[in-house]
C-alpha atoms as one frame of an Amber mdcrd trajectory, in Angstrom:
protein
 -18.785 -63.918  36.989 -17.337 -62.323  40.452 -18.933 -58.585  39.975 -22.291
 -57.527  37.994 -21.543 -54.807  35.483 -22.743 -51.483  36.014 -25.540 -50.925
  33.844 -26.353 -46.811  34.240 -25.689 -45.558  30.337 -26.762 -48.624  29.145
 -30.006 -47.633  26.539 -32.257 -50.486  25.607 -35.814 -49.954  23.221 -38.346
 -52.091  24.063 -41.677 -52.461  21.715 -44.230 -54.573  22.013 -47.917 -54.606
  23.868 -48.276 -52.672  26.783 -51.140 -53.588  29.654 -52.379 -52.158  32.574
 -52.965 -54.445  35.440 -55.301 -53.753  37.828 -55.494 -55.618  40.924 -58.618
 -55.761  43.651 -57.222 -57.317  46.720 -59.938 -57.820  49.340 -61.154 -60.857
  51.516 -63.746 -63.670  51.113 -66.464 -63.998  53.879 -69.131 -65.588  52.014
 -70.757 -66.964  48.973 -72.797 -65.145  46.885 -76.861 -66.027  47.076 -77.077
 -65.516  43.466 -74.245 -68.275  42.237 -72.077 -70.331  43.974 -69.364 -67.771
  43.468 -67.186 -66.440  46.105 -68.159 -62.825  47.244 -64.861 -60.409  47.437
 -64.774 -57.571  49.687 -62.704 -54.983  48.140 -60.866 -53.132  50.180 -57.453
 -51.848  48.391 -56.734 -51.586  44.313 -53.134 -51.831  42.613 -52.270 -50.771
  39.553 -48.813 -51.690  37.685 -47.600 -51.776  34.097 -48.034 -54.680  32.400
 -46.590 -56.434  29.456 -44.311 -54.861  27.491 -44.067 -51.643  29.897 -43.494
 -54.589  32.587 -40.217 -55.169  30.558 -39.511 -51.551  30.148 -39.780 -51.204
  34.467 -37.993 -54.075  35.044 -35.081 -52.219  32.799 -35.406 -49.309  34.621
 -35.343 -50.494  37.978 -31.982 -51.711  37.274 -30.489 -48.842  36.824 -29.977
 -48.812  32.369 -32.072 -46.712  30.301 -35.381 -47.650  28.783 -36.964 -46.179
  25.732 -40.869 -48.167  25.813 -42.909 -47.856  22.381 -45.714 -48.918  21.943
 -50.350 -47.807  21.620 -52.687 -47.331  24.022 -56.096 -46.357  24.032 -57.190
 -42.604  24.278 -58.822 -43.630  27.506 -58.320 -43.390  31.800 -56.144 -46.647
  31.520 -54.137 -45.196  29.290 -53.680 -41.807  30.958 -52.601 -44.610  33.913
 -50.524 -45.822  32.254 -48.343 -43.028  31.016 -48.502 -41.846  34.572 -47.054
 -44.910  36.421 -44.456 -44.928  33.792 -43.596 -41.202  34.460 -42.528 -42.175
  37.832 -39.591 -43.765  36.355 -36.437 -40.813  35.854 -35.059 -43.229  33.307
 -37.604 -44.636  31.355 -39.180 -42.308  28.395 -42.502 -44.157  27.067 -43.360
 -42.838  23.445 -47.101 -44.404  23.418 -49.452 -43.598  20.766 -52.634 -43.092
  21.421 -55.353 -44.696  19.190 -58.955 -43.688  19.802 -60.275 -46.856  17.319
 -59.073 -49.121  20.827 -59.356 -49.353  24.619 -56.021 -49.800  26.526 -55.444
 -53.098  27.094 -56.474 -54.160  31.173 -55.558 -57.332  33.389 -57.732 -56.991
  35.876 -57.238 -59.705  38.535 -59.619 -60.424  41.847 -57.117 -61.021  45.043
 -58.052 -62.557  48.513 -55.873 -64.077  51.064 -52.905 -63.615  48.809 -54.188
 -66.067  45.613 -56.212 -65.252  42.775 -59.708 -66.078  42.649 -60.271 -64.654
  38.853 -58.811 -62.710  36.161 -60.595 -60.497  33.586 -59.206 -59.636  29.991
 -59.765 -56.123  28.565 -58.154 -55.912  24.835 -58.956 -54.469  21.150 -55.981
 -54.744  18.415 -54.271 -51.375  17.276 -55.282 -49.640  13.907 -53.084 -49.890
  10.860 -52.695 -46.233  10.865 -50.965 -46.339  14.450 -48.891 -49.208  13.882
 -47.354 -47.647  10.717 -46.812 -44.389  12.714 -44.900 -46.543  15.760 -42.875
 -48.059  12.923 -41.622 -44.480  11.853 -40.590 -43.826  15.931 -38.595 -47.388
  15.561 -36.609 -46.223  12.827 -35.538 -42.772  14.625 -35.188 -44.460  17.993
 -32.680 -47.790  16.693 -29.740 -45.819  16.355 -30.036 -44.585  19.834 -30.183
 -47.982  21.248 -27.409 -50.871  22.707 -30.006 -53.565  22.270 -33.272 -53.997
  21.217 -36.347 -55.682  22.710 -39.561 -56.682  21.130 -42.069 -58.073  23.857
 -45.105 -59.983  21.867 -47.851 -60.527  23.660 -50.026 -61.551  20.915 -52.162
 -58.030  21.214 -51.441 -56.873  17.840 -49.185 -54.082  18.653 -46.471 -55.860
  17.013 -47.550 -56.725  13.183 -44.066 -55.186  11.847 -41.828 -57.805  13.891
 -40.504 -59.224  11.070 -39.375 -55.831   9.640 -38.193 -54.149  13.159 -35.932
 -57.699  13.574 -34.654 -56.903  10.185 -34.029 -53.713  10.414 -32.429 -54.354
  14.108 -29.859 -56.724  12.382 -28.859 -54.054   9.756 -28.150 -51.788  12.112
 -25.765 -54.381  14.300 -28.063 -54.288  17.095 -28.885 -57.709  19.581 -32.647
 -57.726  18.630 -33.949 -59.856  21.957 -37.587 -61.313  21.186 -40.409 -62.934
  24.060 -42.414 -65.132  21.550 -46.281 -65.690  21.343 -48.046 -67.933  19.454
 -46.951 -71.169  16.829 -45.897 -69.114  14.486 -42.242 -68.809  15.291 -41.480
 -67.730  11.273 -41.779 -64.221  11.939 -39.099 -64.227  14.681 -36.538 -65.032
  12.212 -33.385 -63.852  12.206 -33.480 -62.471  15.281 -30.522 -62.681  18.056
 -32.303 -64.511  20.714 -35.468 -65.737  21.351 -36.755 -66.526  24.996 -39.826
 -68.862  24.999 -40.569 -70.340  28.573 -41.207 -74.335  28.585 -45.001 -74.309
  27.789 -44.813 -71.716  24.709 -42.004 -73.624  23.518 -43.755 -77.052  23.859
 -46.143 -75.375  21.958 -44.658 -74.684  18.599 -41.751 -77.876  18.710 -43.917
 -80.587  20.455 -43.424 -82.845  23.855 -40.141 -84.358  24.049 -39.134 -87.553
  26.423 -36.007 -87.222  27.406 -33.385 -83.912  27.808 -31.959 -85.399  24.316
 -34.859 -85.033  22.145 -35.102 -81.677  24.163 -31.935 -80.663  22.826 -32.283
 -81.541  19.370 -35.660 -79.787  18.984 -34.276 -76.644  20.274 -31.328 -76.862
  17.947 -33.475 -77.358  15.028 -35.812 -74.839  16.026 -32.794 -72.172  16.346
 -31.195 -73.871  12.877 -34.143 -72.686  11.088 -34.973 -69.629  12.605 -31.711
 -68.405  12.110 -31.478 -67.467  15.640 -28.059 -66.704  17.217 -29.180 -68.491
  20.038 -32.249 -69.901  21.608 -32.974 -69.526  25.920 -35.767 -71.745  27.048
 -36.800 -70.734  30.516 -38.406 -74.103  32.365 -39.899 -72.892  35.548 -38.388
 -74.846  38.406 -36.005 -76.821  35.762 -34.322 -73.920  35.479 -32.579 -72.181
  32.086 -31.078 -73.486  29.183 -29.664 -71.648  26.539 -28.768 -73.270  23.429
 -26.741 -71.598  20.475 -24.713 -73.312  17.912 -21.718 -74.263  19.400 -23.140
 -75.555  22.843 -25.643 -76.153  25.381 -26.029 -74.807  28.741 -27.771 -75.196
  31.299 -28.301 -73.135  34.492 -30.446 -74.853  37.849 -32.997 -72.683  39.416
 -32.502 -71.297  42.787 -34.387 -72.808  45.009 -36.591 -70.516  46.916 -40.509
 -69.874  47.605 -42.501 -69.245  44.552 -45.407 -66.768  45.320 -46.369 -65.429
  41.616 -44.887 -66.119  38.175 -46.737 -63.590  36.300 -44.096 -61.280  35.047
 -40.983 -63.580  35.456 -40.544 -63.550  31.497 -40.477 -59.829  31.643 -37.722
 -60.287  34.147 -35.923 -62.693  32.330 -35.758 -60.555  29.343 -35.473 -56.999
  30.610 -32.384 -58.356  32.634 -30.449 -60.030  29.549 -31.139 -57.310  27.786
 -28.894 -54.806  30.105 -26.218 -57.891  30.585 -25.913 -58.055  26.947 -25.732
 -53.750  26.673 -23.278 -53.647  29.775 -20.700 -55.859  27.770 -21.598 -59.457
  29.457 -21.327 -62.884  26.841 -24.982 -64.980  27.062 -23.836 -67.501  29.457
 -23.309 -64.833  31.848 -26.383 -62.903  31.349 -28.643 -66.065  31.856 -27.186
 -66.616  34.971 -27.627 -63.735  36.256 -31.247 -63.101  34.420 -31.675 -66.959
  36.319 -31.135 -65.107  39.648 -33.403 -61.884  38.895 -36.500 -64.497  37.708
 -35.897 -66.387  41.478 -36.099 -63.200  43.177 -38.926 -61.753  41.371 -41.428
 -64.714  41.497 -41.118 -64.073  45.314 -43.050 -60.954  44.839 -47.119 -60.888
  44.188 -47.858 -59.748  40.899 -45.897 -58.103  38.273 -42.868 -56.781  40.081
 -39.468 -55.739  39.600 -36.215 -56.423  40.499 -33.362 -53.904  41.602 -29.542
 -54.123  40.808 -28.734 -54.066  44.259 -31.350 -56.765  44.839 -29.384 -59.020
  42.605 -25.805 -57.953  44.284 -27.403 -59.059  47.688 -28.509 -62.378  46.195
 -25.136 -63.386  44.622 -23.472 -62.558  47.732 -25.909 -64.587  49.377
């Protein structure tokens, strides 16, 4: 691929679990009387979308058009929430608001640029609210190129096997970032994208890159999966679909933070896929978005013009 496509008009709907995280950068000086725990000195906070609305940034941030839905809390990280995501022209975030829950919070402790502890904030979603979401999926899938559902293992996404269905019968690529060992509900779906851990997790070790191979084609075999893209940190990508394997080698470069590289990885496909681009060429180019992005502390995004730079590069 000489040129990237231009992805302004492409429309992608993302659902899944949506986070805020919070971040407390400060500096160490000492060690608390009390415990032998460090003692932070906080003196700036961050706060980004997380999750699912990570994927729904990342979207937007390369120029297509993101449509995030998903349920939040009726509380102040919720109200964050919506606000960060309002700063985007070309994102619309259709979050319902379920009093029964607090909005889900990553809230990590920063000094000297590494991460000294992270604290989970999290209540599943109602019934009631995850019914009512499904109704906004079935008016918003016609609108969409291709479809994203971003589990997190929150809850927010007890319909997956349903939205994937419904995806399919409307001819749409239904993209899915798995959670979990249960990989049964993801089936049918156009591609899933487990990194190497997650996917060690539900197929078991492997010794060699040919027992690799043939537990990702069995796993894609019986998920009925179009194809299967197993990102493997500094290993690189490979994608696997019935036909072939391929594999793409990770660009060497400095890793600083790998939290929200999957979101990358996913978000970018996503608008390949919309803008007209086969798989192969959309991992490599989602390959080159994940290098740039773990450069960056925290969850971050990455911009078209970002990736132009690189390739040129």
């Amino acid at each position: 691929m000489s040129a990237l496509p231009v992805f302004a008009g492409c429309r992608i709907l993302v659902v899944g679990d949506v986070m805020l995280d919070r971040y407390w950068f400060g500096d160490v000086h000492r060690i608390s009387p009390e415990a032998p725990v460090p003692v932070l000195k906080v003196n700036r906070v961050d706060e980004r979308p997380g999750g699912a609305a990570n994927v729904a940034r990342n979207i937007a941030a390369l120029g297509a058009e993101a449509t995030l839905l998903s349920v939040v809390g009726n509380d102040e990280a919720g109200l964050c929430l919506e606000k960060l995501l309002g700063q985007h022209g070309n994102l619309t975030a259709l979050l319902h608001r379920d009093p029964s829950v607090s909005t889900i919070i990553k809230l990590r402790a920063i000094a000297q640029q590494q991460q000294l502890l992270r604290i989970d904030f999290e209540t599943p979603p109602s019934h009631e609210v995850l019914n009512a979401a499904l109704e906004d999926y079935r008016v918003q899938l016609p609108l969409a190129d291709v479809v994203i559902l971003s589990d997190y293992g929150k809850g927010g996404l007890a319909h997956i096997a349903q939205m994937i269905q419904m995806a399919r019968d409307a001819g749409k690529p239904v993209l899915v970032d798995p959670k979990g060992e249960d990989y049964a509900r993801y089936q049918g779906a156009t591609l899933l994208t487990p990194n190497r851990s997650e996917f060690r997790q539900v197929a078991g070790g492997w010794r060699d890159e040919a027992e690799l191979n043939v537990k990702a084609q069995s796993l894609r075999a019986n998920l009925q999966l179009d194809a299967l893209l197993v990102t493997r940190s500094e290993d690189g990508m490979s994608l696997y679909r019935a036909d072939d394997v391929q594999h793409e080698p990770t660009h060497t470069r400095e890793v600083f933070d790998v939290s929200g590289a999957g979101d990358t990885v996913i978000a970018t496909l996503a608008v390949m896929l919309a803008a007209g681009a086969d798989l192969p060429d959309a991992m490599r180019i989602a390959n080159r978005a994940a290098g740039i992005v773990v450069g960056k502390l925290g969850t971050a995004v990455v911009s078209r013009e970002e990736i132009v730079k690189d390739m040129e590069g």
